[in-house]
C-alpha positions as CSV (number, residue, x, y, z in Angstrom):
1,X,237.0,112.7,167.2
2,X,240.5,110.9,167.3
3,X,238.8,108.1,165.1
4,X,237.8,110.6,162.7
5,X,241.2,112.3,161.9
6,X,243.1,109.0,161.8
7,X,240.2,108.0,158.7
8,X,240.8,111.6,157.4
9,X,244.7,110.7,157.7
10,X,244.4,107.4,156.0
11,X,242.0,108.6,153.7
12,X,244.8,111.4,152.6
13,X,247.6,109.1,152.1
14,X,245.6,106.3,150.0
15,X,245.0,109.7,148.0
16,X,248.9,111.0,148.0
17,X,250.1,107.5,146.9
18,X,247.4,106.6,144.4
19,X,248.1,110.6,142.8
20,X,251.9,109.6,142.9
21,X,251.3,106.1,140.8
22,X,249.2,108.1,138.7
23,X,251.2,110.4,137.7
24,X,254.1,108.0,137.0
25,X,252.4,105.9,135.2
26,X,251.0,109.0,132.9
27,X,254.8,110.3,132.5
28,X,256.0,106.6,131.2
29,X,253.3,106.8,129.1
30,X,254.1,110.3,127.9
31,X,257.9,110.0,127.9
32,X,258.0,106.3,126.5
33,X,259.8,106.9,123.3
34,X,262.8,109.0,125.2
35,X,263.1,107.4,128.4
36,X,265.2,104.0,126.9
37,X,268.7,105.1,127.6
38,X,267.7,106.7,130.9
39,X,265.9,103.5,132.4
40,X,268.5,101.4,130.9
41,X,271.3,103.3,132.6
42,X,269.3,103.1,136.2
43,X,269.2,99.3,135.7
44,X,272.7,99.0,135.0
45,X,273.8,100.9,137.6
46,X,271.3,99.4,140.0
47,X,272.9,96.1,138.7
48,X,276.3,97.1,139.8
49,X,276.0,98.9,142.8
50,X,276.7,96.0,145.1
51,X,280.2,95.6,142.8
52,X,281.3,99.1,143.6
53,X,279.9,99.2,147.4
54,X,282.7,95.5,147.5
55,X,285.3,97.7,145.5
56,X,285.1,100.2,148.4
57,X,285.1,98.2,151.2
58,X,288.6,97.0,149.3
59,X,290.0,100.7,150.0
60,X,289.0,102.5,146.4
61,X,287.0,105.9,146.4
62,X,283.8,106.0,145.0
63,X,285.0,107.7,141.9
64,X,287.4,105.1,141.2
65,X,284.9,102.4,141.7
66,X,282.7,103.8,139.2
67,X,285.1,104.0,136.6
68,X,286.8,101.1,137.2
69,X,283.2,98.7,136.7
70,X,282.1,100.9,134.2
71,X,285.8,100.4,131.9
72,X,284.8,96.8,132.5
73,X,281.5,96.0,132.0
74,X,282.3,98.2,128.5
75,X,285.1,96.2,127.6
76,X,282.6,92.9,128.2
77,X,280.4,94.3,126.0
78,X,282.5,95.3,123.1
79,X,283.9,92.1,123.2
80,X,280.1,90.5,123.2
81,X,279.4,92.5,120.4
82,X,282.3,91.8,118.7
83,X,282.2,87.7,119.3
84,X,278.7,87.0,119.9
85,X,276.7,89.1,117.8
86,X,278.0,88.4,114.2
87,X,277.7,84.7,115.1
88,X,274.2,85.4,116.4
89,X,273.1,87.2,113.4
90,X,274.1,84.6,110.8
91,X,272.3,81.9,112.8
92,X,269.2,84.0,113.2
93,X,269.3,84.3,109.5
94,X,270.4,80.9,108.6
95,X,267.6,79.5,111.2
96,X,265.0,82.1,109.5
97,X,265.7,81.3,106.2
98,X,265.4,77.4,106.7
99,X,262.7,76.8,108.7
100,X,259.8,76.6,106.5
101,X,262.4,73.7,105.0
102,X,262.7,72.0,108.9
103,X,258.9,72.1,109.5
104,X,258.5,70.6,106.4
105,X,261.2,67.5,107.2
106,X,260.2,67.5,110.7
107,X,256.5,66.7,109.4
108,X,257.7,63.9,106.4
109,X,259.3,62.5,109.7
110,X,256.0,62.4,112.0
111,X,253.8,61.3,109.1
112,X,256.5,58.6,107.8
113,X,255.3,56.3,111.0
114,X,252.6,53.2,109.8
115,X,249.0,54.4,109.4
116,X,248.1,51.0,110.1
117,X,250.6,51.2,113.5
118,X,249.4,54.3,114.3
119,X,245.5,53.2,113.8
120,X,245.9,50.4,115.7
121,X,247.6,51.7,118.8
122,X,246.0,55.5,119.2
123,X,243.1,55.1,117.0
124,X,244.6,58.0,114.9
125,X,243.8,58.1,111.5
126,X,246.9,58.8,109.2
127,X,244.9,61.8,106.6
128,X,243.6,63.2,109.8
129,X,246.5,63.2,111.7
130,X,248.5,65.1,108.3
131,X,246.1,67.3,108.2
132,X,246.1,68.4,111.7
133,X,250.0,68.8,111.3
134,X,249.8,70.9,108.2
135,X,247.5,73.4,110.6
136,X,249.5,73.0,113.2
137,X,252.9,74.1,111.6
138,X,251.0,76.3,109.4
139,X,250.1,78.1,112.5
140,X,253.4,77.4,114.3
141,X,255.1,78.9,111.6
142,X,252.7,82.1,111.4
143,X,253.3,82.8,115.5
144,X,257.3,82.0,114.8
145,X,257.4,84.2,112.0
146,X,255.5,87.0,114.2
147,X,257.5,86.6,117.1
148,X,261.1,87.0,115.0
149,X,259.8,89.6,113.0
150,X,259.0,91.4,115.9
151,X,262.2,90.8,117.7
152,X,264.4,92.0,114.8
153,X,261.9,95.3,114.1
154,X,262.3,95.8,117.9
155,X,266.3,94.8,117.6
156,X,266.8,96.9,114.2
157,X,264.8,100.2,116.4
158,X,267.1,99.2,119.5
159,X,270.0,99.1,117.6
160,X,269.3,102.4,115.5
161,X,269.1,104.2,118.4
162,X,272.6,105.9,119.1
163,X,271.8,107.5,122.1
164,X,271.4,104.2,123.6
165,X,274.8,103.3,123.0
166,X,275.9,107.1,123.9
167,X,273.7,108.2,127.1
168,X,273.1,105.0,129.0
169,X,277.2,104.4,130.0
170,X,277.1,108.2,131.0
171,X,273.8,108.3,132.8
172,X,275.1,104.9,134.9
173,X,278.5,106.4,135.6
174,X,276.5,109.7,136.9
175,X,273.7,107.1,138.9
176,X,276.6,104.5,140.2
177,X,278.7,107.8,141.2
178,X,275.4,109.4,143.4
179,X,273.8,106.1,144.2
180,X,273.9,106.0,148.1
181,X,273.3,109.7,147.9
182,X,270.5,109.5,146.1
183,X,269.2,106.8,148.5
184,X,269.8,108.8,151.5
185,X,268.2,112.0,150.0
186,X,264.9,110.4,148.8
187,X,265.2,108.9,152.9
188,X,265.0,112.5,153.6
189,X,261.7,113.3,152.0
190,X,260.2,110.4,153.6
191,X,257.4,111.9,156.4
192,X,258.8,111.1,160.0
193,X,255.6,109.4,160.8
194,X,255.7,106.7,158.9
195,X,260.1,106.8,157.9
196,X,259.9,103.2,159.5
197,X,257.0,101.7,157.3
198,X,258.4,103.2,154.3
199,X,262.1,102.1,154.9
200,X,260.5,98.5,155.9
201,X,258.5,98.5,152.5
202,X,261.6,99.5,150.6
203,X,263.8,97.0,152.2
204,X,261.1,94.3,151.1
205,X,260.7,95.7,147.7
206,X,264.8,95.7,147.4
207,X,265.1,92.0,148.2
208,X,262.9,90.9,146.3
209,X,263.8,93.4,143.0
210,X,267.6,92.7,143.8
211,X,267.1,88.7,144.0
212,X,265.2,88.9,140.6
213,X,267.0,91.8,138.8
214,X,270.3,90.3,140.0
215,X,270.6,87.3,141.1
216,X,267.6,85.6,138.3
217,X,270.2,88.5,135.7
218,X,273.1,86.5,136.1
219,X,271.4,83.2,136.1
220,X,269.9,83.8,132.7
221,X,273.3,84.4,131.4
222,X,274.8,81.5,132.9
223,X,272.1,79.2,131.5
224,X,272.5,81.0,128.4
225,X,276.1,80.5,127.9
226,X,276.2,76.7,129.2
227,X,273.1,75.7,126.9
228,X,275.1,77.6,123.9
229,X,278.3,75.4,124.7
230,X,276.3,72.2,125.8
231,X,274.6,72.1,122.7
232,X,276.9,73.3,120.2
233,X,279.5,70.4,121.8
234,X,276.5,67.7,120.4
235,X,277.1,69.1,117.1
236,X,273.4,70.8,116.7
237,X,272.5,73.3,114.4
238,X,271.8,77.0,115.5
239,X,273.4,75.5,119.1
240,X,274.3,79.6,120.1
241,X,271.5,81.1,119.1
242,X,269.0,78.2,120.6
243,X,271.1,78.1,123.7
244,X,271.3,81.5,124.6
245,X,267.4,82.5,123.5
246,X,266.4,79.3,125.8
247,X,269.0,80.7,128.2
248,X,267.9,84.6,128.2
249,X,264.2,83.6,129.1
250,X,264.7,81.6,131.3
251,X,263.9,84.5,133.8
252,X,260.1,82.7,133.3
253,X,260.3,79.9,135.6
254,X,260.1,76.6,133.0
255,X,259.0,78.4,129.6
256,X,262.9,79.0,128.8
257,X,263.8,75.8,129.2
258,X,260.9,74.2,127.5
259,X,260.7,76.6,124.7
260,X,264.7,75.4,124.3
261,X,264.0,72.0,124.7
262,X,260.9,72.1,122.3
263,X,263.4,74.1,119.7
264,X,266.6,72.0,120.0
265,X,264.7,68.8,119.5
266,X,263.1,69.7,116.6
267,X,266.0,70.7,115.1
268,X,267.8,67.5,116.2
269,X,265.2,65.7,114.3
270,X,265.3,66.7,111.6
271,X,269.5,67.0,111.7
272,X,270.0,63.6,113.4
273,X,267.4,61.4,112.3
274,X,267.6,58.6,112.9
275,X,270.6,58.8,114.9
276,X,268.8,57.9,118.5
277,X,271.5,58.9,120.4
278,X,272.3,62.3,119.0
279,X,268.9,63.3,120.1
280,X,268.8,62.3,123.3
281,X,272.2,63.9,124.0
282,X,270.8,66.9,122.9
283,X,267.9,66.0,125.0
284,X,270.1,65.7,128.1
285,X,272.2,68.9,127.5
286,X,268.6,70.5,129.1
287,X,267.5,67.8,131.7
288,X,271.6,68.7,133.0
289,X,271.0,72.3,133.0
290,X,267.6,72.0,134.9
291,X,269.2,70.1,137.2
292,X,271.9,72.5,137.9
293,X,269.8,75.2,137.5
294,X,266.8,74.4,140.2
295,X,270.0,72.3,142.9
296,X,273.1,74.8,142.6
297,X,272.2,77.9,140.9
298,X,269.3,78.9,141.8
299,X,269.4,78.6,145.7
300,X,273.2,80.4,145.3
301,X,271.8,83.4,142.9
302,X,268.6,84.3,143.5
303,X,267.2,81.9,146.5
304,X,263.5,82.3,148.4
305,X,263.7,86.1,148.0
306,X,261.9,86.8,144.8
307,X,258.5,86.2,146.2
308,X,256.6,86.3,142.1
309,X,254.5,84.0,141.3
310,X,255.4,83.1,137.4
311,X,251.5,83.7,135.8
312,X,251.8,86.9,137.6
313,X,255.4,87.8,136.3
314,X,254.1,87.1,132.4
315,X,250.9,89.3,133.6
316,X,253.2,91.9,134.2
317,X,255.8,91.8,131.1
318,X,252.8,91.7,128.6
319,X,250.9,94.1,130.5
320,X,254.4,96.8,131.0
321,X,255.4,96.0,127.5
322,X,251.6,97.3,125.5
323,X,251.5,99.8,127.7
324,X,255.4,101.3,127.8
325,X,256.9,99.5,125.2
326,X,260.5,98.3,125.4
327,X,260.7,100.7,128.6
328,X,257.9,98.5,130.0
329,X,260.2,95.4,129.6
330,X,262.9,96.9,131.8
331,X,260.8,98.0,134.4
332,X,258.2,95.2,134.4
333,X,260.2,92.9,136.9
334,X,261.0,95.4,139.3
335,X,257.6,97.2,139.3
336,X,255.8,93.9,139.7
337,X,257.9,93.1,142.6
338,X,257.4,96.5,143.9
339,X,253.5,95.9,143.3
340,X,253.5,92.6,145.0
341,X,255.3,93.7,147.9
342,X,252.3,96.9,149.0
343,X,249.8,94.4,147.8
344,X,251.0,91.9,150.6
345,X,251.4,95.4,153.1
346,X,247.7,96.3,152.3
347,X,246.5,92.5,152.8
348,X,248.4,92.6,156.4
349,X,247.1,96.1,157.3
350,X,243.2,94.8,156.2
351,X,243.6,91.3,157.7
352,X,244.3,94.0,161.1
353,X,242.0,96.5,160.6
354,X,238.3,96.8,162.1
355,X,237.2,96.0,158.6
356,X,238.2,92.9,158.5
357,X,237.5,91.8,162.4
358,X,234.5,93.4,162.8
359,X,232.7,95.0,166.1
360,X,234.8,93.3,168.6
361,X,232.5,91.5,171.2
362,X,233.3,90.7,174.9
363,X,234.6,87.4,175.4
364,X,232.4,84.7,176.1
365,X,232.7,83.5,180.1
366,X,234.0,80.0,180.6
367,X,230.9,77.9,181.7
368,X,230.9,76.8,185.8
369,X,232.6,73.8,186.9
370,X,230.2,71.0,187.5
371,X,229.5,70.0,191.1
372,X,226.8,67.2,190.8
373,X,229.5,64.4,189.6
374,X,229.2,64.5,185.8
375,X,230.8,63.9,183.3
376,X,234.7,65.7,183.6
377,X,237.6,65.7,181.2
378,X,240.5,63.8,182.6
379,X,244.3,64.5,180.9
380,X,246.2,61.8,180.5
């Protein structure tokens, strides 16, 4: 009888939880279009809690923590918007209306090398080798041209969009204000049987969403930022907007800094050729920034905390982004890491359960010590 009302039990919270991700899921879905600003402002204030908990263990109220961020992280902002995006903007143009004219320089350069060189060593046919870089850049250009395209659309819709500007600083001043509150009411509706589970689970899914959101946040800017100054001291082309693109993926583990490296060096090709040494410099701006990405700032920001696996963190941001759109992007990390963390619950609790171990069968008894003089183990 017992056994039977703890299945019915389980059986009715599997049911309460899966109802609950249902209908969440069916409300982003609904509520996509209108939910930007909202989301955006949970993230930001999320972001900055931990500043305005420090502020009031400093001696200022709540209220004046709040403000006090919030007045700052505007005035960053403005000033961004203000210094970075016009010179961002006339890159991305420049670098949009020039690159059919790069990928055409950058392939003179490849096919310039000796046929007979290039036969000789590789086996590589010079007609068949021009040919396969005319598809290759033809498609290159294609995927480039549909991934900007996008971007801008997506950029043009963001940026069109005045309540973003208007209700996300209000609804993180409101969340930032109520945050702890918030927290300790949602503790409240937590059933007593299982409080202890469920603050365990959220503690796990904090750390993990905090070391990403957070610590992986503030890395991507500071990678940004030092690849945009690295590579604009060498002289490139396009040195802010390729370092702070390779810098603001880099939340990817590798594709950020490949996908930098693999645009910088084109470019330096075709600016630098055959200048040797600029290229490698802007070679080594990245190899530096790896370095002090994976020795100083990674271990500092974000550390052994995050826990996601990088082919499951691309899973999730294409995945969140068809099905919620830009709202899917914000909440793809932190839903992912959420997911990961009651997927690694549910494997412990199955790994425990009856399912797993089976009928449990009395111990075998130990065999009787032989008295005729055989053979006996000895320890040294």
């Amino acid at each position: 009888m017992a056994a039977d009302d703890g299945s019915a039990g389980l059986r009715r919270q599997v049911f309460f939880w899966l109802g609950t991700a249902v209908f969440l899921a069916l409300f982003l879905y609904l509520f996509s279009n209108i939910l930007l600003p909202f989301v955006a402002g949970m993230v930001l204030a999320y972001f900055l809690d931990p500043v305005a908990d420090w502020l009031q263990r400093l001696g200022l109220s709540r209220l004046m923590a709040t403000v006090v961020i919030l007045f700052a992280f505007i005035v960053v902002v403005v000033l961004a918007f203000v210094i970075l995006v016009p010179v961002l903007t006339t890159q991305m143009a420049d670098f949009g209306r020039k690159l059919p004219e790069y990928l055409t320089r950058l392939q003179s350069l490849i096919t310039s090398i000796d046929p007979k060189w290039l036969e000789q060593r590789f086996g590589v046919n010079a007609g068949s080798l021009r040919d396969g870089l005319n598809s290759l850049l033809s498609s290159g250009f294609s995927l480039l041209t549909t991934v900007f395209t996008s971007i801008w659309s997506s950029g043009v819709a963001l940026v069109s969009v005045v309540s973003l500007f208007v209700v996300t600083p209000v609804v993180a001043f409101y969340m930032l204000l109520d945050w702890d509150r918030m927290v300790a009411e949602v503790d409240g509706w937590v059933p007593r049987d299982h409080v202890e589970t469920v603050r365990r689970l959220a503690r796990d899914i904090n750390t993990a969403t905090a070391g990403f959101v957070r610590g992986q946040g503030t890395l991507c800017l500071v990678l940004g930022a030092m690849y945009a100054t690295g590579l604009t001291l060498t002289g490139l082309n396009f040195a802010i907007l390729i370092g702070f693109f390779a810098g603001l993926i880099s939340f990817i583990p590798y594709v950020g800094s490949l996908t930098g490296l693999v645009l910088a060096v084109g470019v330096a090709f075709v600016q630098f050729w055959p200048s040797w040494e600029m290229i490698v410099a802007v070679a080594c701006v990245f190899f530096v920034g790896q370095f002090i990405e994976g020795n100083i700032l990674q271990p500092r920001l974000v550390g052994k905390s995050v826990g996601l696996h990088p082919v499951w963190l691309m899973f999730a941001l294409f995945a969140f982004g068809a099905l919620f759109g830009f709202v899917g992007l914000l909440i793809a990390v932190p839903a992912s890491a959420a997911i990961a963390v009651l997927v690694r619950f549910a494997i412990s609790r199955y790994l425990q359960s009856p399912l797993y171990k089976g009928h449990v069968t009395e111990p075998v008894p130990p065999l009787p010590a032989d008295r005729g003089g055989g053979h006996r183990s000895t320890r040294g």
